[in-house]
C-alpha positions in Angstrom: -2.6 -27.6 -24.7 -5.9 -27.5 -22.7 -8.0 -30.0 -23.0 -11.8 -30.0 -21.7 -14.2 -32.6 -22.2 -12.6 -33.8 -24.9 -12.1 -30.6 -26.5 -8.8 -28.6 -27.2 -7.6 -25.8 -26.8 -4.3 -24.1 -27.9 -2.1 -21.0 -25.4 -3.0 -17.6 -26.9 -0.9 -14.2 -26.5 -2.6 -11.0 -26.6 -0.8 -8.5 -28.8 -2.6 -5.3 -27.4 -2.3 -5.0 -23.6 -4.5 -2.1 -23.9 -7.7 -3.5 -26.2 -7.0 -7.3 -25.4 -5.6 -7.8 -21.7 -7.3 -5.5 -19.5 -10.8 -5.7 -20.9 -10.2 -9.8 -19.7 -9.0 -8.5 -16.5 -11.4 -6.4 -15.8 -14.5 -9.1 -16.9 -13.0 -11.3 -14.3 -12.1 -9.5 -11.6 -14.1 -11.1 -9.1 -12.9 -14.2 -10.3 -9.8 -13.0 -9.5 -10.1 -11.1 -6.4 -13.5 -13.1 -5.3 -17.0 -12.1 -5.6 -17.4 -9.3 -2.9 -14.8 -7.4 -4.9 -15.1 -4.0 -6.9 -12.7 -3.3 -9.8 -12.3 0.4 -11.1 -10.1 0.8 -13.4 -10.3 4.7 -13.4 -6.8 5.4 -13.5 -5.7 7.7 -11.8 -2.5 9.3 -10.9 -0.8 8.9 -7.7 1.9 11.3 -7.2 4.8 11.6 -4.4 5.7 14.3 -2.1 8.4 15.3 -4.9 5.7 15.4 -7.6 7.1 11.9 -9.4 3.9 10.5 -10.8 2.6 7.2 -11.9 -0.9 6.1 -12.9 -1.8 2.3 -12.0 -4.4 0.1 -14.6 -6.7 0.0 -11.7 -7.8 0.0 -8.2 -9.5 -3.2 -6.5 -11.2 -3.1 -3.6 -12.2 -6.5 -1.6 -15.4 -6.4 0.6 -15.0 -9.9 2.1 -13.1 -9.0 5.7 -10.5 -8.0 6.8 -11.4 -5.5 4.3 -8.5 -4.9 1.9 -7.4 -2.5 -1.4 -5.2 -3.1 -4.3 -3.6 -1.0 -6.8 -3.4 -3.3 -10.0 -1.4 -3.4 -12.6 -1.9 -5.4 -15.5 1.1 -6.5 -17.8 2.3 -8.1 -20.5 5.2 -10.3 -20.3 6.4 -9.6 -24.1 7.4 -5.8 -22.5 10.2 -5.3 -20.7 8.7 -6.3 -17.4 11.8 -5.7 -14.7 12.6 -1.8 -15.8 9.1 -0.9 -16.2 7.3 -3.2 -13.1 9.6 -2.6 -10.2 10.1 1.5 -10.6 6.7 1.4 -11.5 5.8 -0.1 -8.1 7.6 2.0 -6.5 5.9 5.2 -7.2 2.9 3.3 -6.1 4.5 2.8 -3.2 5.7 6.4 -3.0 2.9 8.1 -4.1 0.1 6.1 -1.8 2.3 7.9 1.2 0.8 11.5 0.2 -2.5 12.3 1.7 -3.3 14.1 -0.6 -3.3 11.2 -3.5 -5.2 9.0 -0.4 -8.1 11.8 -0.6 -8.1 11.8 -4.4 -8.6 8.2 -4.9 -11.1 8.0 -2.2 -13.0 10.2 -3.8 -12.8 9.0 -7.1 -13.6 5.9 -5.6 -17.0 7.2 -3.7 -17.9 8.8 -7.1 -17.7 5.6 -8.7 -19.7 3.8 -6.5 -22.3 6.5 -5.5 -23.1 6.8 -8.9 -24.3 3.1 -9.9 -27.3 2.1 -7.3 -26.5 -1.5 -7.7 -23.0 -1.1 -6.6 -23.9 1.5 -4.1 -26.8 -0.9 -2.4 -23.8 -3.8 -2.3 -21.1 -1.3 -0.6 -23.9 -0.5 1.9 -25.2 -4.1 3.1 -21.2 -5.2 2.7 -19.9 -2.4 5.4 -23.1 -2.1 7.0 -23.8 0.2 9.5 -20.6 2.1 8.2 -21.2 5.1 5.9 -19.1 4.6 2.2 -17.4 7.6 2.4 -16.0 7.0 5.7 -15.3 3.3 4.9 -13.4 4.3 2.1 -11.3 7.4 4.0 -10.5 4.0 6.9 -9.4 1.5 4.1 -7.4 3.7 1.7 -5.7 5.2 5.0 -4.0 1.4 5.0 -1.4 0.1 3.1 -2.7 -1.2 -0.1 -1.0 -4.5 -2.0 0.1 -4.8 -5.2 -1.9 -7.1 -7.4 0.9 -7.5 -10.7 -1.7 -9.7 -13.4 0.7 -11.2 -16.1 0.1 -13.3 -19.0 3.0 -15.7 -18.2 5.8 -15.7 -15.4 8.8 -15.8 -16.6 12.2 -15.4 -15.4 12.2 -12.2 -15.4 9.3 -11.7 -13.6 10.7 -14.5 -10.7 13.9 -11.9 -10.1 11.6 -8.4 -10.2 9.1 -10.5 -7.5 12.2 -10.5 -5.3 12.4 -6.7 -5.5 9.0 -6.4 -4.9 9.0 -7.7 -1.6 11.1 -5.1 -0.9 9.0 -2.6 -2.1 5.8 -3.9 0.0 2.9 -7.0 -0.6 2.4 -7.5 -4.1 0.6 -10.5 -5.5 1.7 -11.8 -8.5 -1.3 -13.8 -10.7 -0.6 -15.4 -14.1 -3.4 -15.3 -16.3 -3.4 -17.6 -19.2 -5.6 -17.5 -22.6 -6.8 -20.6 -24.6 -8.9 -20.4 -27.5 -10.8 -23.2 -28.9 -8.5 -24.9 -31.6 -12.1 -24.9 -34.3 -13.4 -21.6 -32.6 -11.2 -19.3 -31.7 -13.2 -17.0 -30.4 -14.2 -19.0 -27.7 -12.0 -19.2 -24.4 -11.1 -20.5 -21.5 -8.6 -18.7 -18.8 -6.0 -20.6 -16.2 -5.1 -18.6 -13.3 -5.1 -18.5 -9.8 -7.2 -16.4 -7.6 -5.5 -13.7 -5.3 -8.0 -14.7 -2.7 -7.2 -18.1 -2.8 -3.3 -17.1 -2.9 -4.1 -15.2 0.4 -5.7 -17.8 2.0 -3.4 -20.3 1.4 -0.7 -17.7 2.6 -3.0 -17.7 5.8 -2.9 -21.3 5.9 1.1 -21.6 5.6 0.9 -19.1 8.5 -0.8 -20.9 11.2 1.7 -23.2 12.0 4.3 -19.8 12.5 1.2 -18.5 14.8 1.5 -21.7 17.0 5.1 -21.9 16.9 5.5 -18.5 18.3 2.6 -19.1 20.9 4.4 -21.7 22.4 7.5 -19.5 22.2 5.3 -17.2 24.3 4.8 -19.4 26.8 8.7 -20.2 27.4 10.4 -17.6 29.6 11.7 -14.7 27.8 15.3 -13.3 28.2 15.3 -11.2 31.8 16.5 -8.1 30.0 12.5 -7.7 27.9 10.6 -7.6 31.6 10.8 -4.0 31.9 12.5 -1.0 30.8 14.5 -0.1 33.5 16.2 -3.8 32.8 16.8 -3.1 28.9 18.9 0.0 30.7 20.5 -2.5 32.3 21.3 -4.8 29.1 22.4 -1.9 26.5 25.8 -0.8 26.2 27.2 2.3 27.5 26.7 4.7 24.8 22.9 4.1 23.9 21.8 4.4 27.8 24.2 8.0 27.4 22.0 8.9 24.3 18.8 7.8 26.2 19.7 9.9 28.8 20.4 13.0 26.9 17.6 12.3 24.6 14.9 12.1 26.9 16.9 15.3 28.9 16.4 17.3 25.7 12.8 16.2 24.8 11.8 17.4 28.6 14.0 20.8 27.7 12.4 21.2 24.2 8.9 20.9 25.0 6.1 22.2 27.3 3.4 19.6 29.6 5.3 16.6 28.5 4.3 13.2 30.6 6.6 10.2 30.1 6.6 6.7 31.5 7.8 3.4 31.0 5.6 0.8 29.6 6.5 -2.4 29.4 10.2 -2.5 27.7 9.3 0.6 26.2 9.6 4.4 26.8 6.6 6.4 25.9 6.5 10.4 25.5 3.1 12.0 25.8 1.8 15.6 24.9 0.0 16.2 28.1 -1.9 13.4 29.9 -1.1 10.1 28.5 -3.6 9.2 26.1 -3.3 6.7 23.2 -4.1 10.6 21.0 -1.4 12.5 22.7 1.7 9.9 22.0 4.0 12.1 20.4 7.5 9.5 21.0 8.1 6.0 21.6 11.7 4.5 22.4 12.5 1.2 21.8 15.9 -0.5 22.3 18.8 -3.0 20.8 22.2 -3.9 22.4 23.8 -0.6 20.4 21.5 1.8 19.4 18.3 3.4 20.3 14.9 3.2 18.0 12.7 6.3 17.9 9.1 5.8 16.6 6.9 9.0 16.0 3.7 10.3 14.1 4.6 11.5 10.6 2.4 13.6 8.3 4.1 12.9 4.5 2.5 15.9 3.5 4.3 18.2 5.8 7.1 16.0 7.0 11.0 17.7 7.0 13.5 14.8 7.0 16.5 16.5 5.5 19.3 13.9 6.9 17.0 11.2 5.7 16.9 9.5 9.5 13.5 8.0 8.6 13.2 4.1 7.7 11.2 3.8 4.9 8.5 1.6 6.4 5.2 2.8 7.3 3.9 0.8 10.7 0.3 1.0 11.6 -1.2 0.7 15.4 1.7 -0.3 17.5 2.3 3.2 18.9 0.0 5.6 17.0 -3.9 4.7 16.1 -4.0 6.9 14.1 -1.9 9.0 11.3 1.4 7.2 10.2 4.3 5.8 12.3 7.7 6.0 11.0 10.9 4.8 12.8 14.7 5.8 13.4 18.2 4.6 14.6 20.3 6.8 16.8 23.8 5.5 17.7 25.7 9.0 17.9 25.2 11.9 20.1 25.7 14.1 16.8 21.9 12.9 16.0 20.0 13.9 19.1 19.8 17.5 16.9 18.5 16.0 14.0 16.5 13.2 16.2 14.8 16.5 18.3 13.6 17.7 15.3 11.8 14.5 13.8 10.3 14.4 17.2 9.0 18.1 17.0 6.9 17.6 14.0 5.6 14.4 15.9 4.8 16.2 18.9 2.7 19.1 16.9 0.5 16.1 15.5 -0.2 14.8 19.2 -3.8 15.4 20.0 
């Protein structure tokens, strides 16, 4: 029960996710993603590099900065939530990787918004003095989140959040419906905002961000001063495959620079430029971690080497950066070969 002003009102179910749910969703979208937000719910399909499809409710799109982008899906909680919701999620996931998909929604996207003058005046003094088109090829080029919009949570929905977070950021809103106990058709909907969620999630993290500032200013193990130091700190075997590594990279390729940089090791395609990065080597105690430029329209990972994460400006400005673990000598081969399609990226 609801009560406002004195006046009731009674939980109500939609029956038909498609004619009942998402109109709601979509009439409150800026309640729910805030007011400098665009919801398009345009459908369309994202599909892997291996062709498995899936086709989202909607896309969101959150002008307020840091700029953000969602791919929504809107749900009922009377379906069978945890088979459909987490493999659903995870052709999201798998199909935002292929450039190809990132184009097509972008330009589905710029069609949308090109072709209302309202919405197209807002874009322009919201990303001002950026051109749409190119805002929209920077922002879809990043990792989108989730936005799961659910009639209730229920326990079935708590234990498919936990694979979620697997799968990347999803938010998770409930969105209740009362009606008016003597006039049904009138309503009132209980939920919470994702950009409130988001900055409350900022909030909880400022105390982390101080915590790890003072952490900064204590002294940090000798062994992270320099590269030459992590040498010193590994065990036997990974400085071997270091060695033989970077051996066979020099071998492999032609006008390679390399250098140490900090407690990494950087590999460049001709002068060392932030562009021409084609390698980075990072180490633990017993293994060492490769991170390179990956295209996932072209990529060729055959032994599956790769980590599924997709990391963003550490190494690489621009393209994707993908990650792997060598701790035998039997994977500098397959490790060369990962590196070679990085090195044919480098600028």
């Amino acid at each position: 029960m609801l009560v406002i002003d004195g006046v009731k009102y009674k939980l109500w179910t939609p029956k038909d996710e498609e004619k009942e749910f998402h109109p709601m969703i979509r009439e409150h979208s800026k309640e729910i993603f805030g007011k400098n937000s665009l919801y398009f719910d345009v459908r369309h399909k994202l599909v892997s590099r291996s062709g498995i499809g899936s086709i989202p409710d909607a896309y969101a799109i959150s002008l307020s900065k840091p700029y953000q982008w969602y791919i929504v899906e809107n749900e009922l909680s009377t379906h069978r939530v945890y088979e459909h919701i987490v493999p659903q999620v995870s052709r999201f996931i798998s199909g935002i990787e292929n450039l190809r998909s990132q184009r097509e929604i972008r330009d589905v996207l710029y069609s949308e918004i090109i072709r209302d003058k309202v919405m197209k005046a807002f874009v322009e003094k919201m990303i001002y003095p950026e051109e749409i088109h190119r805002f929209l090829s920077s922002l879809i080029s990043k990792s989108p989140k989730i936005a799961l919009i659910i009639d209730e949570v229920t326990a079935e929905i708590r234990e498919a959040s936990r694979a979620l977070k697997r799968l990347g950021e999803t938010k998770i809103v409930e969105f209740k419906t009362y009606v008016r106990e003597d006039a049904e058709n009138v309503r009132a909907y209980l939920f919470e905002p994702i950009y409130a969620l988001e900055e409350i999630s900022e909030r909880t993290r400022i105390p982390v961000a101080r915590r790890t500032e003072e952490k900064t200013k204590r002294k940090l193990p000798e062994h992270y001063e320099s590269w030459e130091k992590m040498l010193v700190w590994v065990d036997d075997n990974t400085r071997n495959i270091v060695d033989v590594l970077t051996k066979s990279i020099l071998n492999r390729f032609d006008s390679v620079s390399h250098k140490a940089s900090g407690k990494y090791y950087i590999f460049y395609k001709g002068k060392p430029t932030t562009k021409s990065v084609f390698a980075a080597l990072l180490l633990t105690k017993r293994n060492l971690k490769v991170r390179i430029r990956t295209d996932p329209t072209t990529l060729r990972d055959p032994n599956k080497l790769l980590k599924e994460t997709i990391y963003t400006g550490w190494f690489f400005k621009q393209g994707q950066e993908r990650e792997f673990a060598i701790s035998d000598m039997t994977d500098i081969k397959n490790a060369i070969e990962l590196i070679r399609q990085s090195y044919e990226l480098a600028k």
